[in-house]
N, C-alpha and C positions, 0 to 999 in steps of 0.2 A: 322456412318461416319460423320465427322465434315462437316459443310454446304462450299460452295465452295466459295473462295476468289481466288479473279485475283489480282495477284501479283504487276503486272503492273499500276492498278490503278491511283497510283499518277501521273507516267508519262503520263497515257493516258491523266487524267485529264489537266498537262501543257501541253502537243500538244492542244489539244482542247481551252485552254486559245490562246495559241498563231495563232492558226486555225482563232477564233475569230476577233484576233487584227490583222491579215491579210484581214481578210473580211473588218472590219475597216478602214483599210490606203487603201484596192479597193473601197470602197465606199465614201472616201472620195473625193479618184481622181477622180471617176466619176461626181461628183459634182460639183469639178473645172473644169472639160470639161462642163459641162453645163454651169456653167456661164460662160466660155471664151467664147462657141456656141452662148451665149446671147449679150455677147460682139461685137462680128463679127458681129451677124444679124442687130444692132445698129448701128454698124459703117454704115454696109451696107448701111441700110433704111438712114440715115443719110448722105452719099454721093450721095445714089441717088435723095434725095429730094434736096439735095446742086445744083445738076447736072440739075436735071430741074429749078430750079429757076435760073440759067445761061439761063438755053433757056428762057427762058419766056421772062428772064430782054432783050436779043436780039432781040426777037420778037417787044416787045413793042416802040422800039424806041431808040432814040441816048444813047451810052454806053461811060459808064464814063472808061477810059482807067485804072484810079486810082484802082477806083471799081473792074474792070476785072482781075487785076493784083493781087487784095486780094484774090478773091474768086478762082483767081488759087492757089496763096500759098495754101488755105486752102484746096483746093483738094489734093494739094501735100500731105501735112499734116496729111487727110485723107486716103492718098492709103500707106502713111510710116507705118500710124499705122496698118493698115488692113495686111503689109506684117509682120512685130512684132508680129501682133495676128498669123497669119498663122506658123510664126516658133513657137511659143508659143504651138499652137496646135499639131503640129509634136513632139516638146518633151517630151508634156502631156497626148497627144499616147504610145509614147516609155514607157514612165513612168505606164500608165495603165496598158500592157503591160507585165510587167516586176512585178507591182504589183500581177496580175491575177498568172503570171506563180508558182508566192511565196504561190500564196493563194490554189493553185491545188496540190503545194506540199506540204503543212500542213496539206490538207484535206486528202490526200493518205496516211501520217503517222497516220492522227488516224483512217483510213478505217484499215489498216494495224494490228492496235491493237486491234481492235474493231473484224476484224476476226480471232486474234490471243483466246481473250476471250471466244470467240464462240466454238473454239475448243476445248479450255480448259474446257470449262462448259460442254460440251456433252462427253467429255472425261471423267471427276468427272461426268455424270448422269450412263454413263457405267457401271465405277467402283464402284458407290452406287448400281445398280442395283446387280450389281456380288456378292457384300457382302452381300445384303437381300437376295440373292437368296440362296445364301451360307448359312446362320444363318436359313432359313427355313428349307434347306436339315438337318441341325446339327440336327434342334425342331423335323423333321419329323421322323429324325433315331430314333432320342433319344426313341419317342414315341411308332416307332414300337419296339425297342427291350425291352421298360418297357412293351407291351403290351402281349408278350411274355409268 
């Protein structure tokens, strides 16, 4: 009996390519959430040390009105950009997301083939078995009726 070829091969093989390049474009997003993550904790650390050097400069003594009025802009500044990162982060969510679900479904198509193989191959070990079983019965007859 000829040895057992899965028919499907190539296509398993392009699922699996594409399975791949779906882990790929998840793992990419994920990466851009870490740096955004890095981004935000910066800004943070960055408004809140801006925030105590407001207090401090009040504590120490007479406040330049000039002064006060910059370092408010610049807090402005700071909480615009912090709300930009936070939408940013919600659509790089969704985007995750949306990646993950792409990459669950690549991976079920080639689970899908991959059990389809399985069956196939156990199915061709059956049928090799039937036929050795068979060409033994033929050698056994043959034998006893030569022995005859």
């Amino acid at each position: 009996m000829p040895r057992f070829r899965f028919r499907l091969q190539t296509l398993r093989r392009i699922r699996e390519i594409h399975r791949d390049e779906q882990r790929g474009r998840l793992a990419t997003a994920f990466e851009a959430e870490r740096i955004l993550q890095q981004q935000r904790d910066a800004l943070t650390a960055e408004a809140a040390e801006h925030l105590e050097n407001q207090r401090r400069a009040m504590r120490e003594g007479p406040i330049d009105v000039n002064w006060m009025l910059t370092t408010q802009r610049y807090q402005l500044g700071l909480e615009a950009q912090s709300k930009v990162l936070a939408e940013q982060a919600v659509r790089l969510a969704e985007e995750v997301e949306r990646r993950r679900v792409t990459l669950v479904e690549a991976d079920r198509e080639v689970r899908v083939l991959d059990k389809l193989e399985e069956r196939q191959r156990a199915q061709h070990q059956v049928a090799a078995m039937r036929a050795e079983t068979k060409l033994l019965d033929e050698v056994a007859s043959v034998r006893w009726e030569g022995g005859d």
